[in-house]
C-alpha positions as CSV (number, residue, x, y, z in Angstrom):
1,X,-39.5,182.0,106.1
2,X,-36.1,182.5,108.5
3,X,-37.7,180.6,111.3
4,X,-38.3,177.6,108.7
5,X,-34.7,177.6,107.9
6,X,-33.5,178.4,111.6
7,X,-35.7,175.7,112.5
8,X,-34.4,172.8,109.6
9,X,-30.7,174.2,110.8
10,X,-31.5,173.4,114.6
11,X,-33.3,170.0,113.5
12,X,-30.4,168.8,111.4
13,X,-28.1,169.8,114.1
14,X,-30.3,168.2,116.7
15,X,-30.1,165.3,115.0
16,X,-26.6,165.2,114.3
17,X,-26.0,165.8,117.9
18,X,-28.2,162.7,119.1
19,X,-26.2,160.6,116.2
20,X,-22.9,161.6,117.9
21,X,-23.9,161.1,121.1
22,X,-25.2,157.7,120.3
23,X,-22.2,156.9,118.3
24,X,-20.0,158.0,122.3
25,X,-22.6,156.3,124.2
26,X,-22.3,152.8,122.4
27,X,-18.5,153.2,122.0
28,X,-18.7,153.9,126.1
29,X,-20.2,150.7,126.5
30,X,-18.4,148.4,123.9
31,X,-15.5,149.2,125.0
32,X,-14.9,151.3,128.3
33,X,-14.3,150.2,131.7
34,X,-17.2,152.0,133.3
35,X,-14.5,154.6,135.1
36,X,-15.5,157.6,136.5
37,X,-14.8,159.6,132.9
38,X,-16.7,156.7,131.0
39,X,-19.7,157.8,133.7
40,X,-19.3,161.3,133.0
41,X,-19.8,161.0,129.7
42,X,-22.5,158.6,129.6
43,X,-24.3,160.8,131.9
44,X,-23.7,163.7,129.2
45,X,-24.6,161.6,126.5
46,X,-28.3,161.1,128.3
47,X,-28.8,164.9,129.6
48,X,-27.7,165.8,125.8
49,X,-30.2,163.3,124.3
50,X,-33.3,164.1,127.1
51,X,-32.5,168.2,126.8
52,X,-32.8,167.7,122.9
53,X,-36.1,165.3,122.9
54,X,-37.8,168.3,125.5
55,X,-36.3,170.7,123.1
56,X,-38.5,169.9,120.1
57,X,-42.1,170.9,120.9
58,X,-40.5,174.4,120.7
59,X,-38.4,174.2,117.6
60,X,-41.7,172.6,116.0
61,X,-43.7,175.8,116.7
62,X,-40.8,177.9,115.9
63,X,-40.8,176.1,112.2
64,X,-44.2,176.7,112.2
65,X,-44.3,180.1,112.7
66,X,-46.2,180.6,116.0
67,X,-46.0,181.4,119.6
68,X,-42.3,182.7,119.5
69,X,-42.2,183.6,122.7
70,X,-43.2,180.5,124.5
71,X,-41.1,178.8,121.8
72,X,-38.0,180.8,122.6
73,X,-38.3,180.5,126.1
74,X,-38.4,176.9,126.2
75,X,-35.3,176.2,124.4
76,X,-33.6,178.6,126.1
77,X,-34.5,177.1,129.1
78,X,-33.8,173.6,128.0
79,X,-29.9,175.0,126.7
80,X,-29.7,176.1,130.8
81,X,-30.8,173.1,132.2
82,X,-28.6,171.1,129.9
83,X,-25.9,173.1,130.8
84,X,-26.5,173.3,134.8
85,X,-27.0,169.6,134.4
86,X,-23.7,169.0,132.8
87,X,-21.5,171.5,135.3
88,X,-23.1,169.3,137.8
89,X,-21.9,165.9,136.3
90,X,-18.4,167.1,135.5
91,X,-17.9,168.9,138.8
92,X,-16.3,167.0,142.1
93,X,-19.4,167.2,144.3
94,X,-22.0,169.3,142.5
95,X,-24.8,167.5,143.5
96,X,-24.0,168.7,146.6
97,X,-24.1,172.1,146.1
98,X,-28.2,173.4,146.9
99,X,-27.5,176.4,144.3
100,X,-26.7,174.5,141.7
101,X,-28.9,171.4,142.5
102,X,-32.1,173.9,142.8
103,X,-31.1,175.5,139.5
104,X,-31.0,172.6,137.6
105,X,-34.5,171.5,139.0
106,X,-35.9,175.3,138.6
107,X,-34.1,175.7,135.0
108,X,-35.5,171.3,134.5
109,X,-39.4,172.3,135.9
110,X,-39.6,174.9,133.3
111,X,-37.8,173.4,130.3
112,X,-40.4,170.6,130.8
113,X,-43.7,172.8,131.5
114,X,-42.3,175.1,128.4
115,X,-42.1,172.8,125.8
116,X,-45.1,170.4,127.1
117,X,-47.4,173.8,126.7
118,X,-45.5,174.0,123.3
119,X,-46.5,170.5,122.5
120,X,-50.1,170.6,123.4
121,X,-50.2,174.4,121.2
122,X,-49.5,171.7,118.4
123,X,-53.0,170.1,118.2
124,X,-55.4,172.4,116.6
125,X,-58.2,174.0,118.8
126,X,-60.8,175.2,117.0
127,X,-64.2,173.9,118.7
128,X,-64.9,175.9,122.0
129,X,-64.4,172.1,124.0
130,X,-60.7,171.8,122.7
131,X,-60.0,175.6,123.2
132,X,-61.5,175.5,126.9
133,X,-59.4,172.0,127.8
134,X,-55.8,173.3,126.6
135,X,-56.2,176.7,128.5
136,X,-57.7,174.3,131.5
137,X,-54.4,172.0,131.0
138,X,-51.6,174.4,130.2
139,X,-53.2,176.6,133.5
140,X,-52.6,173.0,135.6
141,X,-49.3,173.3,134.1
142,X,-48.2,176.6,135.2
143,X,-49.9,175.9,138.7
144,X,-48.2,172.8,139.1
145,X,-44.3,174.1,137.8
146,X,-45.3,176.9,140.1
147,X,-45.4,175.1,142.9
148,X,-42.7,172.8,142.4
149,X,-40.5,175.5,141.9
150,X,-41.3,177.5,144.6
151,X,-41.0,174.1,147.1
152,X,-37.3,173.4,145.9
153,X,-36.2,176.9,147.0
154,X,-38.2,177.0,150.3
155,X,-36.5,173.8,150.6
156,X,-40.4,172.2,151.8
157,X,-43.7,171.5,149.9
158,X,-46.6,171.3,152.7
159,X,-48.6,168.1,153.2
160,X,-52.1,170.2,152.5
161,X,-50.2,171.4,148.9
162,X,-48.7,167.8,148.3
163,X,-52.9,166.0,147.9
164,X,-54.2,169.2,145.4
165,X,-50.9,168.8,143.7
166,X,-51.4,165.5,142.6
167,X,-54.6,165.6,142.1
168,X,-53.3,168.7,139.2
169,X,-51.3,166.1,137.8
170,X,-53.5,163.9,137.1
171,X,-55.7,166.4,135.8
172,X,-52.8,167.5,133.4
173,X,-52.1,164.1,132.5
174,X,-55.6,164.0,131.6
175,X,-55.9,167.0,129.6
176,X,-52.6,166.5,127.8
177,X,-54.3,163.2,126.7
178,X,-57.9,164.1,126.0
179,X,-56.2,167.7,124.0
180,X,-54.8,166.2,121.3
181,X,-57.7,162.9,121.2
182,X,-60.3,165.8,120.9
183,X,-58.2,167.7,117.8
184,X,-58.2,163.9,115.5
185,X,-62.0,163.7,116.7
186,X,-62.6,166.8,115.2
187,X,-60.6,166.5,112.2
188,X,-62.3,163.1,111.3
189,X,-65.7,164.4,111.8
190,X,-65.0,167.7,109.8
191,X,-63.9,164.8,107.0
């Protein structure tokens, strides 16, 4: 029961935060002169608005009651990157700076892969086919945030890892597709 009110507090506040950042955003473009500060901010207003979407799979399963771990760990991750990514718009030459730049992809790669897991945990897996494709597709996913993340900090991803790579990504495209097709299929023939 206090994850179901932690989680209507976070969604309210979520949503507040987008509806105030919209509110900036449209003023920004009504009415500024597209300065440096009015880039800034609309470059906050977007890393606010894409950190919160990524955000949500977690807070749903959080409301929900399940896999509090994974849940936990991808907002947390998703407040990092939202934070690297604004020290890197609000500081003189951040992008620059490798440290900071492969933070924000390492602390980005696993905000995403978190929450997409999270998002695919949503659909319900009770045949042995549904159970067998999201453990198939959320392994891709590790593999493939694996490998991204250790290419950004040795600064290289080898041509023979760049073909089996894609090839994952398609394959998690796939599953991430066919996981939550095969849950409705299920529920409708169970109907």
């Amino acid at each position: 029961m206090k994850w179901k009110a932690t989680t209507r507090v976070a969604l309210i506040a979520l949503l507040a935060a987008l509806a105030m950042n919209a509110l900036i955003g449209i003023i920004i473009v009504l009415k500024g002169d597209f300065g440096d500060t009015e880039g800034k901010l609309l470059g906050t207003t977007f890393a606010l608005a894409l950190f919160t979407v990524l955000a949500i799979p977690s807070t749903v399963q959080l409301g929900r009651g399940r896999f509090y771990a994974l849940a936990g760990f991808g907002i947390s991750v998703s407040v990092i990157s939202f934070i690297l990514a604004v020290s890197a718009i609000w500081s003189d030459g951040a992008f620059e700076d490798a440290l900071l730049t492969k933070l924000m992809v390492t602390f980005g790669v696993m905000a995403f892969a978190s929450n997409h897991a999270a998002l695919l945990l949503l659909a319900s897996a009770a045949p042995k086919v549904i159970k067998v494709t999201l453990i198939a597709t959320i392994t891709i996913l590790v593999v493939i945030a694996a490998a991204l993340i250790t290419s950004v900090w040795a600064e290289d991803m080898p041509k023979e890892l760049a073909r089996p790579l894609t090839v994952f990504a398609i394959l998690d495209v796939l599953g991430s597709m066919a996981v939550p097709m095969l849950s409705k299929l299920n529920r409708l023939s169970a109907s």
